[in-house]
N, C-alpha and C positions, 0 to 999 in steps of 0.2 A: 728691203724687199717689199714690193707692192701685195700686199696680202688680199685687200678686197677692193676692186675699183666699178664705180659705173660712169660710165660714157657716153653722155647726149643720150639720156633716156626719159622718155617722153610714158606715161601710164594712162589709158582710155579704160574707166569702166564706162561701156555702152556710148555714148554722146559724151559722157564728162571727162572732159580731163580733169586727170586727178597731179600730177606730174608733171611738169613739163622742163628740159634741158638741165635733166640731173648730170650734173659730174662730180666723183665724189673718187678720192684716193686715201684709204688708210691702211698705215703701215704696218709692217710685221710687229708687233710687239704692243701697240700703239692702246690708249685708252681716248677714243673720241663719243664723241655726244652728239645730239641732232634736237635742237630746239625750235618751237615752234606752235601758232596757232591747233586748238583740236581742228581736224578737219582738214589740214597744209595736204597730208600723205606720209608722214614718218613711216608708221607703221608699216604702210605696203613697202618703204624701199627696204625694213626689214625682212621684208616677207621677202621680197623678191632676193637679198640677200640667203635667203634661207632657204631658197629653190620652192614657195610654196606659191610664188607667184611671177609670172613672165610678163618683161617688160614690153608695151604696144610698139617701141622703138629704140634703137638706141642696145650698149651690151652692160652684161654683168655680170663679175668677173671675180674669180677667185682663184690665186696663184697665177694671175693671166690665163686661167681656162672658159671658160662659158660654164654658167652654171643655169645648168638645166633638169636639176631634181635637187631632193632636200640629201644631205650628207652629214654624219655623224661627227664628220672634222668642224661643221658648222651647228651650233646649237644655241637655239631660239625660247628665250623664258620671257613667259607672261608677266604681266600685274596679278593673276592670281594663280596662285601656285599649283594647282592642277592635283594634286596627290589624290590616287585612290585609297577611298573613305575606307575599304575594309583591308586594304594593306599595311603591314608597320611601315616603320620608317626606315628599317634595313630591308624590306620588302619591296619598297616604292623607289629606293636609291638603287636598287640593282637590278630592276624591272628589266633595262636595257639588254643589260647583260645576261639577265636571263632567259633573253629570246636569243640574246648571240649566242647561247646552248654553252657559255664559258663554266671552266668548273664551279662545282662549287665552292672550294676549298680558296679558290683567287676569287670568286665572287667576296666571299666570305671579308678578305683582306682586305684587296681595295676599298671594298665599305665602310670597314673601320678607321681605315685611314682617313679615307675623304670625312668622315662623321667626323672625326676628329681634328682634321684642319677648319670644319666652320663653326664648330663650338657644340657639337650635337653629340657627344662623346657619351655612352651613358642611355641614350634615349633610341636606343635601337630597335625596341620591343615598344615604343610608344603607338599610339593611333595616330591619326591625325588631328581628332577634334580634343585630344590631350595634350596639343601643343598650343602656344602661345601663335601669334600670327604671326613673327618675326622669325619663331623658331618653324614654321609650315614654307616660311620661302628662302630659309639656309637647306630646309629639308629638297625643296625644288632647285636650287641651286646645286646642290650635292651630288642629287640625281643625273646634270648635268654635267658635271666637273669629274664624274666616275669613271664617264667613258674616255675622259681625255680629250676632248675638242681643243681644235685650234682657235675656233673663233668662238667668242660668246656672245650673241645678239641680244640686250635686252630689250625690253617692252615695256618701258615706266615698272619697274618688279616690283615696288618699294609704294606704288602711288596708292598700294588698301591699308598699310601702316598709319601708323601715327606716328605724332612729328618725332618722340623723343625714340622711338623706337627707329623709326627712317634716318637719324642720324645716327644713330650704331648700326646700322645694316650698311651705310653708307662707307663706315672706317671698314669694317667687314670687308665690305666689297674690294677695297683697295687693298688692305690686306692680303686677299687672296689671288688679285690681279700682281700683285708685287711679288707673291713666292711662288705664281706658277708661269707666267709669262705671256699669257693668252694675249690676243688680240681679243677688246672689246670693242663692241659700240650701241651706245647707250640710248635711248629713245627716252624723252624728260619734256614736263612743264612744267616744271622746277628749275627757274634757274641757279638758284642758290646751290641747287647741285650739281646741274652740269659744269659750273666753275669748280666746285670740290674734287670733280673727280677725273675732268677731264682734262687730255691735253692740249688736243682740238676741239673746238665747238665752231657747229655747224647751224646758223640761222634762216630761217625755212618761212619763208610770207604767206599767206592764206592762201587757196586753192587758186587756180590752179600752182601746186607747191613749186619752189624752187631757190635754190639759196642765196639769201641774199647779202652773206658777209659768213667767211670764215675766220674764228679767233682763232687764238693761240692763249692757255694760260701759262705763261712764264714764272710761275711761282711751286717755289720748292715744299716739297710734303714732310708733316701735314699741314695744310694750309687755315693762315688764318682769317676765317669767315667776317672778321672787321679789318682786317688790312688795307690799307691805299691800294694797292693793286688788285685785291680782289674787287673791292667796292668800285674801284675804274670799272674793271672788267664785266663784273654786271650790272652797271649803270650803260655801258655800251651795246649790250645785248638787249636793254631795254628799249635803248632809244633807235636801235636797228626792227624791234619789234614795231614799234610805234602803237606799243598799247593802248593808247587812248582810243586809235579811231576804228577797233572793231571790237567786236567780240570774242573771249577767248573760252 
């Protein structure tokens, strides 16, 4: 099942195109990536995936509907985890739900539970500037994953980490795409990770953005980061980039 698609979509801020002849199909279930120059447009096809932003041309689609506001079946996480400062962490995971007016007794649970599948079991009553960074974006992850979305959109989540911490956030992530089933799609300039983690990768040329090669990683998890196939695969995202002749 086609879970998220765009179609000949073309994005204008003011004179710029930002966009131009997106087509993009990912499936129900699917863990894909989108690599690419800063400044391509990753981001906005997030956005616009996320209903927070409409495309100058062209559709986009989820479940085959036109999406035309933000939807809680679709949820959108930053590079920086957003948690408010004077909320715990069982406070800031249930935010959602607690404007859905949901009990508090099922607030209460799913909390635990989610805290509990990303390793935050324990730190319920923590602040925020009492966690680690790593633990402030399983915290923002959790918050997301509480209400149940279909789709997971991120936004480089992992890019304020550090490296050793970004690869355990990285098995993390997969982890928790493995035991709930979401449809993700990943926004990275990191290739090293969107080989780790995705199934498709999508490579995106400087502005005006549009893609200019879609892979496929055929290699079974977890994957290993010196393998012939990996090192094919991003050696050819490299040479699709043609990193030398701009700036990234």
């Amino acid at each position: 099942m086609q879970k998220l698609e765009l179609k000949g979509v073309n994005k204008h801020f003011g004179d710029l195109l930002v966009l131009t002849n997106i087509n993009l199909t990912i499936e129900e279930g699917e863990f894909a990536a989108i690599v690419g120059p800063s400044g391509c447009g990753k981001s906005t096809i997030l956005r616009m995936l996320a209903g927070l932003e409409e495309a100058s041309e062209g559709q986009v689609l989820a479940n085959g509907q036109p999406i035309t506001k933000p939807d809680p079946r679709r949820t959108l996480i930053f590079q920086e985890h957003a948690l408010y400062p004077w909320r715990t962490v069982e406070q800031n995971v249930g935010f959602g739900m607690e404007l859905a007016k949901e009990p508090k007794d099922e607030r209460k649970k799913r909390i635990d539970e989610i805290l509990e599948k990303v390793g935050l079991d324990g730190f319920q009553k923590y602040y925020p500037h009492q966690l680690s960074g790593g633990m402030r974006q399983r915290a923002s992850i959790a918050r997301a994953l509480v209400l149940n979305p279909e789709v997971l959109l991120l936004d480089e989540p992992y890019g304020a980490l550090d490296a050793i911490t970004r690869l355990a956030m990285q098995n993390e992530l997969i982890r928790l795409w493995r035991g709930t089933g979401k449809t993700v799609l990943l926004i990275t300039h990191d290739i090293d990770e969107a080989v780790y983690l995705a199934d498709s990768i999508y490579v995106m040329s400087p502005r005006p953005g549009h893609f200019i090669q879609t892979l496929h990683a055929d290699m079974a998890r977890p994957r290993n980061r010196n393998g012939q196939k990996f090192v094919e695969l991003r050696q050819k995202i490299m040479d699709n980039l043609d990193i030398g002749s701009y700036s990234i």
